[in-house]
C-alpha angles and dihedrals in degrees: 000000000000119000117237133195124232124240100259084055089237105098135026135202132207129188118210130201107240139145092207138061121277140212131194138207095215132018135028117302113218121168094315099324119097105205131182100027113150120268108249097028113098113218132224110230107198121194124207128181124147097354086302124111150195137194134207129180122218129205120220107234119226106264125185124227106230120258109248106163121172117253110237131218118230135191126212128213133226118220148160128257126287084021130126107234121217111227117202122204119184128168095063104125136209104307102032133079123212106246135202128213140174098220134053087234093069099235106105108068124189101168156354139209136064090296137045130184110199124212130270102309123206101168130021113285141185123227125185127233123193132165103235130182126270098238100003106068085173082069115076147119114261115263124278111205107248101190122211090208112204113203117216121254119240121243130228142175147173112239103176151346140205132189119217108188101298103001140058126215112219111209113199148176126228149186107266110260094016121138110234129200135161135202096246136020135024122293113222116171109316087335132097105199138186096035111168103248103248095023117128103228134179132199124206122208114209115189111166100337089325 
């Protein structure tokens, strides 16, 4: 007969067509079938029937141990514009590396490790992370969504500005929500006021660390 594996990929088992009794150098004889016997090692049948016997060698077939890889957790960043984001993995056991990859399909790796720092971002990006095998890539977990997350900038701009006697007013727009100061004067509303006249000032708009 033919050998098959079993399901774990460690043993196999083969049943033979015989009217007599059989042995076996390896495995567990039942009826005419030799089962558990260790993947990689080849077995001796031996038929006996009536003093008379007859031998038969089995090759163990190649059998694959399942892929059962951990699935690993992963935890995203938030970060501004024109930043590099740190990515963190964690659950891949010993064994396995925590990998890194650009595409949902696995193929493209960019890292490995329990930390990854992605390039310069300018928008929000994926990124895949997946426990695969030390020595086997085919074996790996499929891939958990790690998101480099890219705030907006806030934007700002001077609309207009007046002059009374020694000071100018600023008036400005902002991002709703934005924190506005300036170098020089005091912010009240959408307005910078008591700005020296002839002074160069700046403002700075903040909305969530940028």
């Amino acid at each position: 007969g033919t050998p098959t594996c079993a399901q774990n990929g460690l043993t196999y088992s083969v049943t033979v067509t015989t009217n007599g009794s059989i042995t076996a150098d390896a495995g567990t004889v039942n009826g005419t079938t030799v089962s558990n016997i260790p993947a990689g090692t080849d077995v001796t049948i031996t038929a006996t029937l009536n003093g008379c016997t007859q031998d038969v060698l089995v090759t163990s077939p190649t059998c694959q141990i399942p892929c059962t890889a951990p699935t690993p957790t992963g935890t995203g960043a938030s970060v501004c514009p024109d930043n590099t984001a740190t990515l963190t993995a964690s659950g891949c056991t010993t064994g396995y590396t925590a990998t890194w990859f650009s595409d949902s399909g696995l193929t493209s790796q960019v890292g490995t490790g329990n930390s990854f720092t992605t390039p310069v971002l300018t928008t929000t990006k994926n990124y895949y992370l997946s426990c695969v095998k030390t020595g086997e890539a085919t074996c790996k977990s499929s891939g958990v969504t790690v998101t480099a997350t890219v705030k907006t900038k806030p934007a700002l701009s001077i609309t207009s500005t007046t002059c009374s006697g020694t000071t100018v007013t600023a008036t400005f727009t902002a991002t709703a929500g934005a924190t506005v100061t300036a170098s020089v004067g005091t912010v009240s509303g959408n307005q910078v006021t008591g700005i020296p006249s002839g002074q160069t000032f700046s403002l700075t708009a903040s909305l969530n660390g940028c």
